[in-house]
C-alpha angles and dihedrals in degrees: 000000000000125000143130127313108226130200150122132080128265127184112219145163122221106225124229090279095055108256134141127201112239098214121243088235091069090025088062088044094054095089087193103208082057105041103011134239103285147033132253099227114197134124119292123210094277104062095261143107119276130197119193123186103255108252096034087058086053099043089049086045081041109051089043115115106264120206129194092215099026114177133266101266089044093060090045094066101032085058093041096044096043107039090051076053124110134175098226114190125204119251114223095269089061094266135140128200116234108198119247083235100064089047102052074046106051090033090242119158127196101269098078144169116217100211113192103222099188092272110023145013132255130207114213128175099258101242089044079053092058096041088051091046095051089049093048094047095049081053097037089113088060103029084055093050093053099038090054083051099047089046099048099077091062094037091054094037082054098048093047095047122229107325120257 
């Protein structure tokens, strides 16, 4: 699937509403009959902020085995995950609102950084950003190394097609 390729760093502040600019630099880059209008907000693995473009968001949930009698640990996190989700439009000016209740959650405070990760963005205190970025650039060797090997099943899966 198609859909916006997300990346850079932009340092932000979410006003006293509550809003947050989305910079010109990933609005111009939201081609909207391809990836919608708006954003799914919710709390990503690590503990931050995600935004995903709206109908990739739907196409990855979508495309997820469902299961009428799912296990224990499956509905965990689908209650958990969902319910932390939230469909977030743009204002005019290019804002969107994060609700009071994701950032007591995910311990954000109002001086961000926005960070593009491929398919969605991610919003970091700005200090715990820089701290994460100098601890990623004194591993990118590695980090490089294991991210090409985890990726090379589904790239060669992709390039031979399903199997007979």
């Amino acid at each position: 699937m198609q859909h916006a390729i997300l990346h850079g760093e932009f340092e932000l502040t979410i006003d006293e509403k509550g809003r947050m600019l989305v910079p010109s630099e990933i609005r111009k880059s939201i081609i909207p009959e391809r990836d919608g209008e708006g954003f799914f907000l919710t709390i990503g693995v690590n503990r931050k902020p995600w935004l995903y473009p709206e109908k990739y968001y739907e196409a990855i949930v979508s495309a997820a085995e469902n299961d009428i009698t799912p296990d224990a640990d499956a509905l965990a996190f689908d209650q958990m995950y969902f319910a932390m989700s939230s469909r977030i439009e743009m204002d005019k000016q290019g804002r969107v609102l994060i609700p009071e209740k994701t950032l007591r959650r995910s311990a954000t405070n109002r001086e961000i950084c926005l960070v593009g990760v491929r398919d969605h963005l991610e919003i970091w205190n700005r200090s715990e950003w820089e701290e994460r970025f100098q601890e990623n650039l004194a591993r990118m060797a590695e980090l490089a190394s294991r991210a090409k090997q985890a990726r090379k099943p589904q790239v060669t899966k992709q390039i031979e097609g399903p199997a007979n």
